[in-house]
C-alpha positions as CSV (number, residue, x, y, z in Angstrom):
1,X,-0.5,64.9,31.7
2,X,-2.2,66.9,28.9
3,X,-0.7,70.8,28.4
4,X,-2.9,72.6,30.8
5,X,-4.1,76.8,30.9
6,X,-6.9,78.7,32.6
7,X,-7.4,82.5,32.2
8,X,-10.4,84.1,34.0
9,X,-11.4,87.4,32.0
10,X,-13.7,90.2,34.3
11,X,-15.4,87.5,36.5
12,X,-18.1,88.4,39.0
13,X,-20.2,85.7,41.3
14,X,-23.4,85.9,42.7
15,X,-24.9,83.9,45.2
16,X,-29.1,84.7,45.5
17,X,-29.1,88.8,45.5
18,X,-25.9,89.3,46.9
19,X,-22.5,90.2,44.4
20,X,-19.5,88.5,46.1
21,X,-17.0,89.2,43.7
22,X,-16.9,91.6,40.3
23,X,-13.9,92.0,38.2
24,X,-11.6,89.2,39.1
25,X,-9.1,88.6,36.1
26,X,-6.0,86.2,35.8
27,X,-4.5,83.5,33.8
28,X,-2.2,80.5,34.6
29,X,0.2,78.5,32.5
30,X,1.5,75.1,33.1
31,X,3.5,75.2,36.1
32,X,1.6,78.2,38.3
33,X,0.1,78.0,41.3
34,X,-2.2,81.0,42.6
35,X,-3.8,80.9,46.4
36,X,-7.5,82.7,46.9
37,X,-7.5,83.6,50.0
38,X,-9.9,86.2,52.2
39,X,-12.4,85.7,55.1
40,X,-15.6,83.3,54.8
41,X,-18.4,83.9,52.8
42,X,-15.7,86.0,49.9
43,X,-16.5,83.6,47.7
44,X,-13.5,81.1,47.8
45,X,-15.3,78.0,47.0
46,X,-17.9,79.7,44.7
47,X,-15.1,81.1,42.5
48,X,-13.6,77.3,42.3
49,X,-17.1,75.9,40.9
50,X,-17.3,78.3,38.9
51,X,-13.6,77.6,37.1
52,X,-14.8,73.8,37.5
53,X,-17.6,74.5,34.9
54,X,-20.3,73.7,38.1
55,X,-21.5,77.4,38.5
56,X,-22.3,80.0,35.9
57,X,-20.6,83.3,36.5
58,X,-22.6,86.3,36.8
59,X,-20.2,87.8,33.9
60,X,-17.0,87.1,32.4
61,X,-15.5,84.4,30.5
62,X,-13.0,81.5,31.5
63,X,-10.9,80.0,28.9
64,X,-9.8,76.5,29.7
65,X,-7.3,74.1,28.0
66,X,-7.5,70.5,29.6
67,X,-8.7,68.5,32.3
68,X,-10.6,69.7,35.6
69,X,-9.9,67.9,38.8
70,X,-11.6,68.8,41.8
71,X,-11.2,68.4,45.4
72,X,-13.6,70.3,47.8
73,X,-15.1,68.9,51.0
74,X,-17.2,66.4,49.3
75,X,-16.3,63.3,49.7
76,X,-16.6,60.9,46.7
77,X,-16.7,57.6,48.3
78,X,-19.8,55.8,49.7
79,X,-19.9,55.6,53.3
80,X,-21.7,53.0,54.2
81,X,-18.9,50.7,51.6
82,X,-15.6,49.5,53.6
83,X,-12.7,51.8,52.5
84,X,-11.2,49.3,50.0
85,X,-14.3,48.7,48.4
86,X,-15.2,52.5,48.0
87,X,-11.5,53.6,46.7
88,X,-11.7,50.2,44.2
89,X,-14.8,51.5,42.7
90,X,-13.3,55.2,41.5
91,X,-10.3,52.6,40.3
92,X,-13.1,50.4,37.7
93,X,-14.5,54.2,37.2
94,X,-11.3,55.7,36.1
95,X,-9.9,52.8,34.3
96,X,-6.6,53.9,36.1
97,X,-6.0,54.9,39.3
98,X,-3.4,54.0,42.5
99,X,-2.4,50.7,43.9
100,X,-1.8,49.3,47.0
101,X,1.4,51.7,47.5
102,X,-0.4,54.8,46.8
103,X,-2.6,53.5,49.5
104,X,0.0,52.6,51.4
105,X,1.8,56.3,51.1
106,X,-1.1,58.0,52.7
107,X,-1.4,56.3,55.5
108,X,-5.0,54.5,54.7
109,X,-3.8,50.7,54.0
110,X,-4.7,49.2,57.4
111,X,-8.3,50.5,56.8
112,X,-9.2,48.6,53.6
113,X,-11.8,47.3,56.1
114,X,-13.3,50.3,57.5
115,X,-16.5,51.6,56.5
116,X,-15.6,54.9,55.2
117,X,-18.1,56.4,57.7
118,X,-16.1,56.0,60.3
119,X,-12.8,57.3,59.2
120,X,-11.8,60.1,61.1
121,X,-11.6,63.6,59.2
122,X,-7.7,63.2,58.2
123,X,-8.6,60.6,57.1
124,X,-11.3,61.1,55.2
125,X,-9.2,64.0,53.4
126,X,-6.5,61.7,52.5
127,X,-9.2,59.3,51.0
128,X,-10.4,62.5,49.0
129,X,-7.1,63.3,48.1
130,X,-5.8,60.0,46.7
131,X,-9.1,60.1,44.4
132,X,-8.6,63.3,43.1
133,X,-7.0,63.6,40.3
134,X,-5.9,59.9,39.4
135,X,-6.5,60.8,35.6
136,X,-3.5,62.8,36.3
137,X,-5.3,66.3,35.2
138,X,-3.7,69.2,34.4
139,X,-5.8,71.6,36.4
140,X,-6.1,71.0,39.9
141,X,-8.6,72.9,41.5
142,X,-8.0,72.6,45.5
143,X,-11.3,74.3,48.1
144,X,-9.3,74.2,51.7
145,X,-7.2,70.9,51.1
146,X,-5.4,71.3,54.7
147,X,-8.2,70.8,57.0
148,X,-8.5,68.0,58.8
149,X,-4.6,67.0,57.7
150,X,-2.4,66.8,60.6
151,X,1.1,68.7,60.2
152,X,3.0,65.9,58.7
153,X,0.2,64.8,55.8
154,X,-0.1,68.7,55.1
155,X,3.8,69.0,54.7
156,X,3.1,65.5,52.3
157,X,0.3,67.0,50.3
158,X,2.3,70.2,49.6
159,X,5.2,68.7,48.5
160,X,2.7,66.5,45.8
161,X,1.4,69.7,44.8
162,X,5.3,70.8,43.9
163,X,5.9,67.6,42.5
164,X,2.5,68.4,40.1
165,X,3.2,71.8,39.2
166,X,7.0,70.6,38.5
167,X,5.6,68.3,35.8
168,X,3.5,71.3,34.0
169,X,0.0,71.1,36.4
170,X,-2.0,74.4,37.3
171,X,-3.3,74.1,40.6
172,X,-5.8,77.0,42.1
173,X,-5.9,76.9,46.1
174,X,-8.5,78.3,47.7
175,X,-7.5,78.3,51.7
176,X,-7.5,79.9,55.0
177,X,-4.2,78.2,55.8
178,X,-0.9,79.1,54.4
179,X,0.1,77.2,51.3
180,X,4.0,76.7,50.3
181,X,4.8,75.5,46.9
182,X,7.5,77.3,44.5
183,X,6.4,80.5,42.8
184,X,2.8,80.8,44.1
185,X,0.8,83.6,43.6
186,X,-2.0,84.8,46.4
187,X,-5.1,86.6,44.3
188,X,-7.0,88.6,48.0
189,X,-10.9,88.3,46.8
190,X,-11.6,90.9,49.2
191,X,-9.6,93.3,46.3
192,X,-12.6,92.4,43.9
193,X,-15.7,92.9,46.4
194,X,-18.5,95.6,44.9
């Protein structure tokens, strides 16, 4: 994994004429963790596109070293293709990816068959997860990643999250949901509202 950092300098976000957010500042070095949190519509997800490179802020700077990997609640696999076939596709994409035991780990490798339509939603998040960040990133940028995980995959996908920030990732989580992983930090967007 490439060294990672991401420092956000006097960011504000605005969505049509309304401000969500003005002020916001922090930086993260390989290793940290930091949890957005604050009620709907505070501009959780907003504020991940915008670190992504998706959304312009309405001022302030980010400084990024190193690859983005995203994982919001779109999910990049074709529906109407059986699971196997949709998952192989990111694998030619990538030129890397997971194998049969990745596959295997979360739970999906009796479903090679199944068009991914009709996976259920835990499902469907594991799916998202496992092709989220096969280049192996060093910024993982993560909009609700518990929903739709049951209490045993969310324990799973936490404990991968450790396992990344243990080898020098950066991982922002924005989420209603409590997050554990060693040393996080909790940035409360409703500090930073106009």
């Amino acid at each position: 994994m490439e060294p990672a950092r991401l420092a956000a300098t006097d960011l504000a976000c605005r969505r049509g004429e309304r401000l969500l957010f003005r002020g916001l500042s922090f930086a993260l070095g390989a290793g940290e963790a930091l949890q957005v949190v604050g009620p709907n519509g505070t501009g959780k997800s907003s504020l991940l596109r915008i670190l992504a490179g998706l959304l312009r802020p309405a001022a302030g700077t980010i400084e990024r070293a190193g690859e983005v990997a995203l994982l919001d609640d779109r999910l990049p696999l074709d529906g109407h293709l059986p699971l196997g076939r949709a998952l192989g596709f990111w694998r030619t994409i990538d030129g890397i990816g997971y194998g049969p035991e990745d596959v295997s780990a979360i739970g999906l490798d009796t479903l090679a068959e199944v068009p991914v339509r009709y996976l259920s939603t835990g499902q469907r998040k594991r799916a998202a997860i496992l092709v989220s960040n096969t280049r192996r990133a060093g910024l993982w940028l993560l909009d609700e990643p518990l929903n739709g995980l049951d209490v045993d995959a969310a324990a799973e996908f936490q404990e991968r999250v450790a396992d990344y920030l243990a080898q020098g990732g950066i991982a922002v989580v924005a989420s209603h949901q409590p997050f554990h992983v060693p040393g996080l930090e909790r940035l409360h967007l409703t500090d930073f509202a106009p």
